[in-house]
N, CA and C of each residue as an Amber inpcrd file, in Angstrom:
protein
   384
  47.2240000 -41.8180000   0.3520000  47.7930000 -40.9210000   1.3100000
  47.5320000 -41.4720000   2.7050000  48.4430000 -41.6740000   3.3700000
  48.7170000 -42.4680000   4.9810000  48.1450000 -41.2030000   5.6320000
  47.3800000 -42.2070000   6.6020000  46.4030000 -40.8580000   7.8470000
  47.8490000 -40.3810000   8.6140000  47.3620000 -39.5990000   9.5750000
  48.9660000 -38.8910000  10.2540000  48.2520000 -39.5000000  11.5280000
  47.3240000 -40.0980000  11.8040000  47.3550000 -40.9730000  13.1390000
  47.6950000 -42.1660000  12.8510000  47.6340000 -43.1570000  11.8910000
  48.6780000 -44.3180000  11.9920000  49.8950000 -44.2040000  11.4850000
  50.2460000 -42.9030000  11.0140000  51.6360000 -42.4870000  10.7920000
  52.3700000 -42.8740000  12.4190000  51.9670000 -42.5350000  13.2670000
  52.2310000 -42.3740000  14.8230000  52.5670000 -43.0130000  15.3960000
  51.5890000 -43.9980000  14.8800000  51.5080000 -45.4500000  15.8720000
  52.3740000 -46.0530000  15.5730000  52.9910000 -46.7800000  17.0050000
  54.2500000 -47.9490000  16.8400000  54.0300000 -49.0310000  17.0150000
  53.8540000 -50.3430000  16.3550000  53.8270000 -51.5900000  16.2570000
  54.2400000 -51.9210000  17.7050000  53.2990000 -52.7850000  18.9310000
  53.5540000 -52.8730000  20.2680000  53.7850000 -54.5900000  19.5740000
  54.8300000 -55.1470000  20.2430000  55.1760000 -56.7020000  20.3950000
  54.9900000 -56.9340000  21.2800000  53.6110000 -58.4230000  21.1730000
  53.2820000 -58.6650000  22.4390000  54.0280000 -59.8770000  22.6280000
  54.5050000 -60.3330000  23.4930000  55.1320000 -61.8700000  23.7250000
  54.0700000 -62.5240000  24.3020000  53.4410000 -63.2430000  24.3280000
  52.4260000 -64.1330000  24.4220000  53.0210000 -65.3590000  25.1630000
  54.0430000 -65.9780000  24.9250000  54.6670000 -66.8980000  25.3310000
  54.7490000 -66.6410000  26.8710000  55.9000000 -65.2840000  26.9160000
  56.1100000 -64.4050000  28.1390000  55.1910000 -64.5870000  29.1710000
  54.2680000 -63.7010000  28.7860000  53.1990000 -63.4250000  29.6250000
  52.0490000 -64.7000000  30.1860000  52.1070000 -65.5380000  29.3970000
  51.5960000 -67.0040000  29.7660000  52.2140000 -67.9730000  30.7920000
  54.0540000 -67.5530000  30.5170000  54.5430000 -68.1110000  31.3890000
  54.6640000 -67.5540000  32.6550000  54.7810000 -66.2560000  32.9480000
  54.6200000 -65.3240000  34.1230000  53.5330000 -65.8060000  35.2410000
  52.0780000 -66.0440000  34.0860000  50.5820000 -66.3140000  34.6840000
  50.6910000 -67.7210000  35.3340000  51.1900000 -68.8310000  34.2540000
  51.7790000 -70.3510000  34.6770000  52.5220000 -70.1600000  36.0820000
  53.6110000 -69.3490000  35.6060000  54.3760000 -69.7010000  37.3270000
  53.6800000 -68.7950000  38.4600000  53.5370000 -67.6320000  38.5580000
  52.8190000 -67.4380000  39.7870000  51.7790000 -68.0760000  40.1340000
  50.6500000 -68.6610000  39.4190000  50.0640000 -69.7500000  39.6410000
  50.6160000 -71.0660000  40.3530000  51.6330000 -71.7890000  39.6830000
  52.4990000 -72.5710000  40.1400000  53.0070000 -71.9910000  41.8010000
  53.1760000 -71.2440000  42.0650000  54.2580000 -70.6240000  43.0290000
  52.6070000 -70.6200000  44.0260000  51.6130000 -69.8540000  43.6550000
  50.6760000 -69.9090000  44.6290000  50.6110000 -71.6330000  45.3980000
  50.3910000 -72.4490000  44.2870000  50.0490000 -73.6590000  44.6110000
  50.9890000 -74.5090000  45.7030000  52.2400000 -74.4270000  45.3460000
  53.3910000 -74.9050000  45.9510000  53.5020000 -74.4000000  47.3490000
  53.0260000 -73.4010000  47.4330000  53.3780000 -72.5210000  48.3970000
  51.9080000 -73.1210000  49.4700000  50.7840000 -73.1570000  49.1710000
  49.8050000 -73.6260000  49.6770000  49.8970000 -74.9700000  49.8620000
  50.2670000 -75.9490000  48.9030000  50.5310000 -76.9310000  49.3890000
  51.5760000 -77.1700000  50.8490000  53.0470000 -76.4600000  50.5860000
  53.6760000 -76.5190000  51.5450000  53.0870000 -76.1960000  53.1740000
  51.9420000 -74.8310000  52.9010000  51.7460000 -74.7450000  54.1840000
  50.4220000 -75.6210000  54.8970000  50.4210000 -76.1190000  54.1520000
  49.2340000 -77.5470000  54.5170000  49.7620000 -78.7690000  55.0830000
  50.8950000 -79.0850000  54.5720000  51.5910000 -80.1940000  54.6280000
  52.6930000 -79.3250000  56.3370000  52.8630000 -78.3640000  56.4850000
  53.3820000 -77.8740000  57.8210000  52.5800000 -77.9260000  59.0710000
  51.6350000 -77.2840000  58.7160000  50.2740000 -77.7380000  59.5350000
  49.6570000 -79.0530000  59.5890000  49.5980000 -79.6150000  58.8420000
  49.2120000 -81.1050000  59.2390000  50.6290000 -82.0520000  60.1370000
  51.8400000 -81.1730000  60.0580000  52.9500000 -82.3200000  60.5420000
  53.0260000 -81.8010000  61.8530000  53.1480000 -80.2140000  62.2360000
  52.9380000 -79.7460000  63.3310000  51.7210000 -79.6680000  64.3620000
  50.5990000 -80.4680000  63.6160000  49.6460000 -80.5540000  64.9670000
  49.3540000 -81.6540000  65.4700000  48.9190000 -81.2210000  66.8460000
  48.9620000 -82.4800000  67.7620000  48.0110000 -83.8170000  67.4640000
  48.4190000 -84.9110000  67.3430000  47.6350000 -86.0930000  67.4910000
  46.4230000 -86.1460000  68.4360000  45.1620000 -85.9280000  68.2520000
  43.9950000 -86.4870000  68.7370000  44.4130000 -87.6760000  69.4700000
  44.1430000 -87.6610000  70.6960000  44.2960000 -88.8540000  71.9530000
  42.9620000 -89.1430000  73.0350000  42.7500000 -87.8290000  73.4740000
  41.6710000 -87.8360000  74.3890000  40.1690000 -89.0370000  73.3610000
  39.4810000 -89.3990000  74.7400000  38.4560000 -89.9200000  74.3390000
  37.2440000 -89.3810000  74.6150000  36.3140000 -88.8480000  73.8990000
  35.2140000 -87.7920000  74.1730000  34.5800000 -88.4480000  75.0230000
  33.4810000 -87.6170000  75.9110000  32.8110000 -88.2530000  76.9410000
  31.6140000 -88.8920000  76.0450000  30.9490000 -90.0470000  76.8420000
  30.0320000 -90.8850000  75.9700000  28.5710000 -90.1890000  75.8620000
  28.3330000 -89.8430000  77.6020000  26.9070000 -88.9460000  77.9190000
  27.3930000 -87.7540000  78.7850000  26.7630000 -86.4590000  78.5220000
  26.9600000 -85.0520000  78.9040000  26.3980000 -85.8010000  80.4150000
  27.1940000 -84.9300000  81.5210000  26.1350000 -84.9260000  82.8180000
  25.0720000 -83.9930000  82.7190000  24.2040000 -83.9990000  83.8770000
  23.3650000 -83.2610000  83.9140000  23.3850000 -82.3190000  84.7270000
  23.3440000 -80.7580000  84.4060000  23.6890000 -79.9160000  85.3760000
  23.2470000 -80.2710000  86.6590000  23.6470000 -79.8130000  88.0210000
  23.7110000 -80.0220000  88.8710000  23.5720000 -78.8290000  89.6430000
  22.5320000 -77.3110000  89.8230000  22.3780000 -76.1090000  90.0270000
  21.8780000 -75.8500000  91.0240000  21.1410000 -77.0480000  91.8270000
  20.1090000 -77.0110000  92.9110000  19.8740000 -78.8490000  93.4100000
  20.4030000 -78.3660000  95.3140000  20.0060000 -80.0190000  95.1920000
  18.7040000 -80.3460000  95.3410000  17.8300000 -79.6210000  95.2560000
  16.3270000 -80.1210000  95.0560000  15.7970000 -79.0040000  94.5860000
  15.0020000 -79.1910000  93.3360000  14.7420000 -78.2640000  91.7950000
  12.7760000 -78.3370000  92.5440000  12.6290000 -78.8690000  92.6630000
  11.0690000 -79.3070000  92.9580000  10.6900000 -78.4950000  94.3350000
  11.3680000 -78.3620000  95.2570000  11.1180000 -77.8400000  96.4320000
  11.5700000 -76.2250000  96.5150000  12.3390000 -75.7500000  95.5550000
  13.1070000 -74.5850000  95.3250000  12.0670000 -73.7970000  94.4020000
  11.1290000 -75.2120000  92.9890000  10.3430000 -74.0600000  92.5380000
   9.0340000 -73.8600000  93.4280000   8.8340000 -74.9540000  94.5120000
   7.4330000 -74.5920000  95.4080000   7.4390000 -73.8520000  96.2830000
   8.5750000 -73.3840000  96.7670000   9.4760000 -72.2170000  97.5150000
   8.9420000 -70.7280000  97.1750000   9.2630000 -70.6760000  95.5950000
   9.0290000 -69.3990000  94.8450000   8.0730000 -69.0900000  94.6240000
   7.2100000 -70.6000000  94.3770000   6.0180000 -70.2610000  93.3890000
   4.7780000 -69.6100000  94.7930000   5.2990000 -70.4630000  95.7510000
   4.4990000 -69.6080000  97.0690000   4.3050000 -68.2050000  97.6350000
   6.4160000 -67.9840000  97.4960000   6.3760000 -66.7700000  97.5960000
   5.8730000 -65.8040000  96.2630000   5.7500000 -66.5310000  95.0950000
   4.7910000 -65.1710000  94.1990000   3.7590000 -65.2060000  94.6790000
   2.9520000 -66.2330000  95.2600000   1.1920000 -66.3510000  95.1910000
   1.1250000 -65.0890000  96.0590000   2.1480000 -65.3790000  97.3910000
   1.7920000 -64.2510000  98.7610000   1.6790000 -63.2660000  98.3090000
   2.6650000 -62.7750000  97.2960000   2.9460000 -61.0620000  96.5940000
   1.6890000 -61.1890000  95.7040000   1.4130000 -61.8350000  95.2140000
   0.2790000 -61.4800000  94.2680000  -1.1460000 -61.4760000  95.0450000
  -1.7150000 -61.7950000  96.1400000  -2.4230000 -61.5090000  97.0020000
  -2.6950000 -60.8120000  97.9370000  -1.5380000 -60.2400000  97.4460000
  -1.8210000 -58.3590000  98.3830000  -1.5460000 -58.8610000  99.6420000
  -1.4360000 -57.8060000 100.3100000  -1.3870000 -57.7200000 102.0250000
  -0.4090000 -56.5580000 102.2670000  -0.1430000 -56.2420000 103.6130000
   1.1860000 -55.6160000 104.0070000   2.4450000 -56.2500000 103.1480000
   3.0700000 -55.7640000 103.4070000   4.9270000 -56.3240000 102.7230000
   5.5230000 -55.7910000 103.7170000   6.5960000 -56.8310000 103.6120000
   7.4480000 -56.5240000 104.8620000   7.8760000 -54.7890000 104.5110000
   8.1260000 -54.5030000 103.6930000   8.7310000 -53.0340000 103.7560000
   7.6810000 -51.9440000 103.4480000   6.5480000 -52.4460000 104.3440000
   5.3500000 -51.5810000 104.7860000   4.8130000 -51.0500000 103.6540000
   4.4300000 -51.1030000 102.0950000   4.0210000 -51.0690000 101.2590000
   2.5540000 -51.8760000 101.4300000   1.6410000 -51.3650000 100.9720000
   0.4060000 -52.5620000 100.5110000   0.0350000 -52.6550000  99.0650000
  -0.1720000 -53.9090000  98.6710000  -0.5200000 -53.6080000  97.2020000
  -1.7710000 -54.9890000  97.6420000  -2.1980000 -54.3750000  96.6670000
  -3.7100000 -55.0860000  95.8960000  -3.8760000 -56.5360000  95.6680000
  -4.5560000 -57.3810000  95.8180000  -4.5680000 -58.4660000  94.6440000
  -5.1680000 -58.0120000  93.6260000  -4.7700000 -58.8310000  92.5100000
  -5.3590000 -58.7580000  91.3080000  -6.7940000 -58.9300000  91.3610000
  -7.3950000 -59.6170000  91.6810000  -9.2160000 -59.4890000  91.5180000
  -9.4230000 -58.1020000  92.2080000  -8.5650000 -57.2290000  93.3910000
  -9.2620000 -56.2490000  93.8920000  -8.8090000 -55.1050000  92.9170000
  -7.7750000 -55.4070000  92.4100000  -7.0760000 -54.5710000  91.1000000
  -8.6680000 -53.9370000  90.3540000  -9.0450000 -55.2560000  89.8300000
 -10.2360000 -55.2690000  88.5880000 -11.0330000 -54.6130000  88.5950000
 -11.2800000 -55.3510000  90.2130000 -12.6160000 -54.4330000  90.9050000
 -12.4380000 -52.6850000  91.2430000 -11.7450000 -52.5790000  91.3240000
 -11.3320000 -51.1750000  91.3120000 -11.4650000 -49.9030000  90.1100000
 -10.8880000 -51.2590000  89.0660000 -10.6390000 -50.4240000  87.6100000
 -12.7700000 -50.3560000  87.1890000 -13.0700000 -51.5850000  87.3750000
 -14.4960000 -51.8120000  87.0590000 -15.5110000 -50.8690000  87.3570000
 -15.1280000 -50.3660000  88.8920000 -16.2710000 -49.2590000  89.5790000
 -16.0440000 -48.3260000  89.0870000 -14.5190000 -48.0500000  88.2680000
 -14.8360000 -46.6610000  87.6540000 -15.4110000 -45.8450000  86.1910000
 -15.7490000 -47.2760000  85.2460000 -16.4240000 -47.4170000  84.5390000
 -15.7960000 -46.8890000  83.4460000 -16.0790000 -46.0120000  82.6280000
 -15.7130000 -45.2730000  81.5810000 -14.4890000 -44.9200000  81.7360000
 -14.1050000 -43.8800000  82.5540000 -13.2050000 -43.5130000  83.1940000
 -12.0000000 -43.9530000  83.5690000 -12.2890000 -45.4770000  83.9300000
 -11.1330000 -46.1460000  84.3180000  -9.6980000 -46.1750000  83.7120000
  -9.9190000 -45.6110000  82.6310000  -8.4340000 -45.7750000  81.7330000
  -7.7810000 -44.6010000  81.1400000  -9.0970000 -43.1170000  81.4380000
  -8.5680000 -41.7340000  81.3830000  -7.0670000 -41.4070000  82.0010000
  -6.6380000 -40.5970000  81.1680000  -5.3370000 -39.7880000  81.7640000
  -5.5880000 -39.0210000  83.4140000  -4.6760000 -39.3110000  84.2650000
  -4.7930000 -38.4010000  85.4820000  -4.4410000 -37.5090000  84.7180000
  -5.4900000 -36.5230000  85.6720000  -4.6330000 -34.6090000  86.0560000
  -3.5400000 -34.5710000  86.5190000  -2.4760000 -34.2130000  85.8590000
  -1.6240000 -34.1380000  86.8190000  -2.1570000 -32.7500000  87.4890000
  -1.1690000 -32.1340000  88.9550000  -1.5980000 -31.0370000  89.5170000
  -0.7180000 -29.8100000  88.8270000  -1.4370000 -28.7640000  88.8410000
  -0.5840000 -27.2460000  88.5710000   0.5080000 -26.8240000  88.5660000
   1.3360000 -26.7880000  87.5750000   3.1130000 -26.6310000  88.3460000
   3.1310000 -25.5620000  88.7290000   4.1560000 -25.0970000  89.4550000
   4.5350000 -23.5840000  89.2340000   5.7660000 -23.3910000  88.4760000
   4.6970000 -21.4110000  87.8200000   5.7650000 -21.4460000  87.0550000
   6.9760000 -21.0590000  87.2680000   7.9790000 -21.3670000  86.1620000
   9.5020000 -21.4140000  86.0350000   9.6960000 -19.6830000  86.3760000
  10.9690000 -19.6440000  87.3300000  11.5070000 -17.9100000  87.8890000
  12.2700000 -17.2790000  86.8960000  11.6840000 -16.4720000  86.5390000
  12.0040000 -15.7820000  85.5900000  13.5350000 -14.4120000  85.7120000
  14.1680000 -14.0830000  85.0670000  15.1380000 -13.7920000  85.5420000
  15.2470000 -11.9940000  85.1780000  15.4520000 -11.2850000  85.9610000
  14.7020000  -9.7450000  86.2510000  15.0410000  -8.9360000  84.6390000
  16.3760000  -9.5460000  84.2520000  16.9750000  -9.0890000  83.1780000
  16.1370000  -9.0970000  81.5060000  15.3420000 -10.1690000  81.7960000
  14.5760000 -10.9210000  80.8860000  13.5370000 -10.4720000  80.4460000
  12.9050000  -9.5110000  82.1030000  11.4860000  -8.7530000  81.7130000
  11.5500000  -7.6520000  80.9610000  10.8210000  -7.3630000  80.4230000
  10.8640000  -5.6370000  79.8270000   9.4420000  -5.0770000  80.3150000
């Protein structure tokens, strides 16, 4: 007695041939097609002519590099040695920095107080 589910079933024909050749030519067709656009691009670009340079120059940013950094390096020493500043500021040198932090001993690295704010105005509606 035949099941009633392969009663059902319909014999699928596969073409094998078909479908091999389908896979063959779009394959084929990729290739051709890639080849062609290789062979377009290589006919359409320009011939290499120029001759590269032999040695890079050397930047050229400052006409004297030596006198420009003894320039700076002076003007840090001045700032770092405290005094007036032209824009009437004074700051510290660093050794008086130290000495400063040093005399205060323990302390030296505590949080300031800040001072008392006042408080925020409260709005009349708000009170009960």
């Amino acid at each position: 007695m035949p099941n009633k589910l392969t009663e059902r079933r319909s014999r699928i024909d596969l073409r094998s041939w078909l479908i091999l050749g389908v896979g063959l030519g779009a394959a084929a067709f990729l290739v051709l097609a890639m080849g062609g656009l290789y062979a377009l691009y290589r006919w359409t670009q320009a011939p290499m002519t120029y001759e590269p340079p032999r040695q890079f120059p050397q930047p050229r940013l400052e006409a004297n590099p030596a006198a420009s950094l003894a320039t700076f390096r002076a003007a840090q020493r001045a700032e770092l040695e405290g005094g007036p500043q032209p824009d009437g500021t004074l700051r510290l040198s660093i050794e008086q920095a130290m000495e400063t932090i040093a005399r205060r001993g323990a302390q030296a690295y505590a949080p300031l107080q800040a001072p008392p704010a006042a408080p925020l105005p409260v709005r009349p509606e708000a009170v009960r």
